[in-house]
C-alpha positions in Angstrom: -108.7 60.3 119.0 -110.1 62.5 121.6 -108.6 65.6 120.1 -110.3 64.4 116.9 -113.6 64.0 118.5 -112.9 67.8 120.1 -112.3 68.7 117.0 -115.6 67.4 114.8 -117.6 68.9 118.3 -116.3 72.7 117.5 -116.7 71.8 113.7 -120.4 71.0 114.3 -120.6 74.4 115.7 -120.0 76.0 112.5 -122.4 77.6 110.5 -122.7 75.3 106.6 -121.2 78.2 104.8 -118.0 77.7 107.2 -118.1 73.9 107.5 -118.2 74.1 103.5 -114.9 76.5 103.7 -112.9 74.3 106.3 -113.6 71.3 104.2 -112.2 73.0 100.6 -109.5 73.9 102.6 -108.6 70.4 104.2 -108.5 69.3 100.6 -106.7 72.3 99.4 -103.8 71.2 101.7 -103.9 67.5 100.8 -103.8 68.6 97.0 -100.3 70.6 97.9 -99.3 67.6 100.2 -99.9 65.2 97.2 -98.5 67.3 94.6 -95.5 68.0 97.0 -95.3 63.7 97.4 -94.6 63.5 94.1 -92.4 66.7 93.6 -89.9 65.3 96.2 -89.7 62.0 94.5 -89.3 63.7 91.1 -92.5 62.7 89.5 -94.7 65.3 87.3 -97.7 65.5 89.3 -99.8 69.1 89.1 -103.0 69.9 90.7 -106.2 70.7 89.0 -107.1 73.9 89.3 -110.7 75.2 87.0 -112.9 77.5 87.6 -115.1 74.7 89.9 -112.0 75.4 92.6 -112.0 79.3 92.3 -116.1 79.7 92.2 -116.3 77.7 95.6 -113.4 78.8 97.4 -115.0 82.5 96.4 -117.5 81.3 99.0 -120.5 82.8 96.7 -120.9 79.6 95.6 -124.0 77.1 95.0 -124.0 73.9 96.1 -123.5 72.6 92.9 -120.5 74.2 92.5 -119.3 73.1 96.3 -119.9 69.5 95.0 -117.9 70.1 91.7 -115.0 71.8 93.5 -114.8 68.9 95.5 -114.6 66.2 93.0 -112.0 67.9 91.6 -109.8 68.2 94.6 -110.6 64.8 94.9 -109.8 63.7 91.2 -106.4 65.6 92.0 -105.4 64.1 94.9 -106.5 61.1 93.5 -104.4 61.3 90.4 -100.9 62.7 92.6 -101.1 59.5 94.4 -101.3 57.5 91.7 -98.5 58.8 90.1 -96.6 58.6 93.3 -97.2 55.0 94.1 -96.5 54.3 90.5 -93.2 55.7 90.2 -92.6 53.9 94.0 -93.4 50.1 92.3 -90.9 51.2 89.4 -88.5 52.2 92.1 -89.1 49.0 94.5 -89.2 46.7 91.2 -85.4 48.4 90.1 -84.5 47.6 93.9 -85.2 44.4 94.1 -84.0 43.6 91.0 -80.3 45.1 92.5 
């Protein structure tokens, strides 16, 4: 946890336009990490990608569109892991059932 708290201490160093960046990013790589989840498992899973994503990550962006870009990141990762867990239960179910 120290590392982490080394970490948010050079993050708080960054200028808003940056921090903004870092943080599309972070959820840029969950969204691939999800999609990938699902990919490995065999379960149809694709990220959202609209123009809220491409605005923001342009970095000309308002903070409106910062906002939108990350609810959908969110909504993305959101919907991957869903998919993944529920394919898992109809794995687990089939197990069990074994």
């Amino acid at each position: 946890m120290d590392n982490f708290n080394e970490y948010m201490e050079e993050f708080k160093q960054n200028s808003l336009e940056e921090k903004r960046k870092i943080a599309l990013e972070q959820l840029k790589i969950l969204t691939s990490l999800t999609t990938t989840m699902c990919d490995e498992v065999n379960v149809k899973s694709e990220p959202i990608i609209t123009k809220d994503i491409v605005e923001a990550q342009n970095g000309n962006s308002s903070e409106e569109d910062f906002v939108e870009a990350v609810v959908v990141y969110a909504s993305s990762i959101q919907q991957s892991l869903c998919d993944f867990v529920e394919n898992m239960t109809k794995v687990m179910e089939k197990a069990t059932r074994e």
